[in-house]
N, C-alpha and C positions, 0 to 999 in steps of 0.2 A: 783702421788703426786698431793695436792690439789694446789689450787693459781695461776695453770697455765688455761688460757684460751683462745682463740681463737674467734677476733672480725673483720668483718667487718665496713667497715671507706668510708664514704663519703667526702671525704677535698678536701679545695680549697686553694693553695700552692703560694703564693704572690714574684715573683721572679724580682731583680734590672734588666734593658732594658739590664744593660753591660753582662746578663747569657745569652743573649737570644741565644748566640750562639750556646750552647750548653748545650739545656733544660733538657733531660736527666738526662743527667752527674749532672746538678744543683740542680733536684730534689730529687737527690740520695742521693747527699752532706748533703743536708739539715733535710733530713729524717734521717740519719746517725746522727747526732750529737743529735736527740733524743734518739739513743739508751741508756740502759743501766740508764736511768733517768726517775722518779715518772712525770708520766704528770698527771694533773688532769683532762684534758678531756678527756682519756682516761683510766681516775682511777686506773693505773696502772703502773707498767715499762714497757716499752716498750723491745723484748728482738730480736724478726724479725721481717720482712714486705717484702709485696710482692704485690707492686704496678701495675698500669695500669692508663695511662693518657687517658682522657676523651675526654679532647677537642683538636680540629685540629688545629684549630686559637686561639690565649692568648688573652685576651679582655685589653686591656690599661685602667687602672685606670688613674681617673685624680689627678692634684697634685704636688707638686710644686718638687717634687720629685716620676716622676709617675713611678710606678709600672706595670706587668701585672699578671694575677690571672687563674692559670690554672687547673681545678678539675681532680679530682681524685678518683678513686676508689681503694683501700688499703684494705689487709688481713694483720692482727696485730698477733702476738703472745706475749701477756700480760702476766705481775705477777704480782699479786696482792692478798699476804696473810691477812688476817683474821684471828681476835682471836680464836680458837677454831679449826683451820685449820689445817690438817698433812704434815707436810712439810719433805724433808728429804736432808740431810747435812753431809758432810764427816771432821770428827775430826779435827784439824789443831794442838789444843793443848789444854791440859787435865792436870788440879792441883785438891787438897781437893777443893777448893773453886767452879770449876764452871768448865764447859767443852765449847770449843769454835769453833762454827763450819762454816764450808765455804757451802751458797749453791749455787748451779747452777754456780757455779765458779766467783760470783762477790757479792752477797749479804753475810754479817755477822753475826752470831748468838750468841746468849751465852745463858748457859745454867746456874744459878747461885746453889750452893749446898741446898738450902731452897726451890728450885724447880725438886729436886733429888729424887726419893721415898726411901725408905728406904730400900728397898729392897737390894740396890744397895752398897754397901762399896766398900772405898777407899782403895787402896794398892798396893803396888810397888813390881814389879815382875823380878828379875836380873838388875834392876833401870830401870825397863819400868813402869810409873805409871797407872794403870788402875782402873775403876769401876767393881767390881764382882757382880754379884746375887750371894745371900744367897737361893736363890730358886734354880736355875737351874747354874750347875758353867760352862756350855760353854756360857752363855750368858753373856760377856762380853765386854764394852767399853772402847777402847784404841785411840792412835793417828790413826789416816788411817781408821776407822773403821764410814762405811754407818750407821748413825743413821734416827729415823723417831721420830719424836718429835712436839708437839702441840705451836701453835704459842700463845703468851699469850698478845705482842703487835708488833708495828712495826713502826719506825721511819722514814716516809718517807723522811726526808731529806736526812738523812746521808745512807739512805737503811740499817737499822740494826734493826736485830730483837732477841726480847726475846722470850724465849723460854720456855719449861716445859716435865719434862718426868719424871711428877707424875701419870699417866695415865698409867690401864696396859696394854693398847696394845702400847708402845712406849717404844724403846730402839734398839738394832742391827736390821737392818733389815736383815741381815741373819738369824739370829734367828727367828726370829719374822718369817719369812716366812717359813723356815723350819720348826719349831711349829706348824705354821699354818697346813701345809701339815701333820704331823703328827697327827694331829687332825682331819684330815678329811679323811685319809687310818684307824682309830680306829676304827672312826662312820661308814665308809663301811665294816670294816671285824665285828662290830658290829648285823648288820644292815643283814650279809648274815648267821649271829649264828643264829638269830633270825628266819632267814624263812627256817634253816634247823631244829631245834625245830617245828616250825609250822606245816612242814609239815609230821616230827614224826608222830605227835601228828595225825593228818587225815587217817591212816590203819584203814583198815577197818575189815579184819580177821587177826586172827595170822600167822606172817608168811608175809602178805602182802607187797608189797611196792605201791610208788604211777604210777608207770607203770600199774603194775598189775592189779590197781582198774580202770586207765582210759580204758585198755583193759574191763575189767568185765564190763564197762558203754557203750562201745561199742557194746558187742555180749548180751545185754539185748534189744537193739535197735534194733538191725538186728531179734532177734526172735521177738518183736511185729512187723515190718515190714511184716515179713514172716507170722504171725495170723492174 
């Protein structure tokens, strides 16, 4: 999935004299309550980290309330979608109007029906509502159902994003994966017609196969050898 990335971080973490007790544990606290939240120097949500403290000694800021400031070297695991980006997101709940989805189990999505291809129809099935393809009928979107869908924007405050699965490679990613793989066992059993025609076609007497000629290029060798 796109929008996940992986950043190294150079920070210097400014902790009250009453933590110094126990710097660790402070800096952990601290770093923790960024999770889950759009930082902007980091252009992204923060989602892990995985820290190493720099310095041996905390330098005292001065001030009438002084601080001390101790660096860091930080491994980040960011999200930070983008328009035109593939994201993927599991159902929560699904109307004619728009399909609603959960990703990475804290960002929000929706999907609105003007953003639906057509592909796709509305319809309730033993009163389970779902989206069908008119193209292919296993490919369908219900509740619980892993979709993969293009990001069209994204609200960093509230972390909620819109969506779109007007695009054709977007919809189940089971499907979508399964297709895939079918498409790619076609073009190889395609791909092995093709060079058992080829090499049809290469005999050289009747009767022939292509053993038999690489033998007859063999013992044409061996008698110019031997003259």
């Amino acid at each position: 999935m796109e929008g996940l990335s992986v950043a190294d971080a150079n920070l210097v973490m400014y902790l009250h004299p009453s933590k110094s007790r126990n710097v660790s544990q402070s800096i952990l606290r601290e770093l923790g309550s960024l999770l889950f939240k759009f930082n902007e120097t980091f252009d992204g949500v923060l989602l892990a980290y995985d820290v190493n403290i720099l310095d041996k000694q905390a330098k005292i800021l001065s001030g009438v309330h002084p601080y001390f400031g101790l660096r860091l070297k930080a491994n980040l695991l960011l999200f930070s979608p983008k328009p035109d980006m593939l994201l993927e997101g599991k159902v929560v709940k699904l109307s004619q109007e728009s399909i609603h989805v959960i990703v990475l189990g804290f960002s929000s999505a929706i999907i609105t029906a003007e953003n639906i291809r057509g592909e796709f129809k509305y319809r309730t099935k033993d009163t389970e509502e779902l989206f069908a393809s008119k193209s292919h009928k296993r490919h369908v979107i219900k509740v619980g159902t892993m979709i993969r869908f293009l990001v069209k924007s994204f609200d960093e405050e509230i972390l909620h994003i819109i969506g779109s699965l007007i695009s054709a490679h977007t919809g189940s990613v089971r499907w979508l994966d399964r297709h895939l793989e079918e498409d790619s066992e076609f073009d190889r059993s395609s791909m092995k017609s093709r060079d058992r025609e080829w090499l049809g076609d290469k005999t050289v007497d009747e009767g022939a196969t292509p053993m038999s000629y690489d033998n007859h290029i063999k013992m044409s060798k061996k008698r110019r050898i031997t003259e």
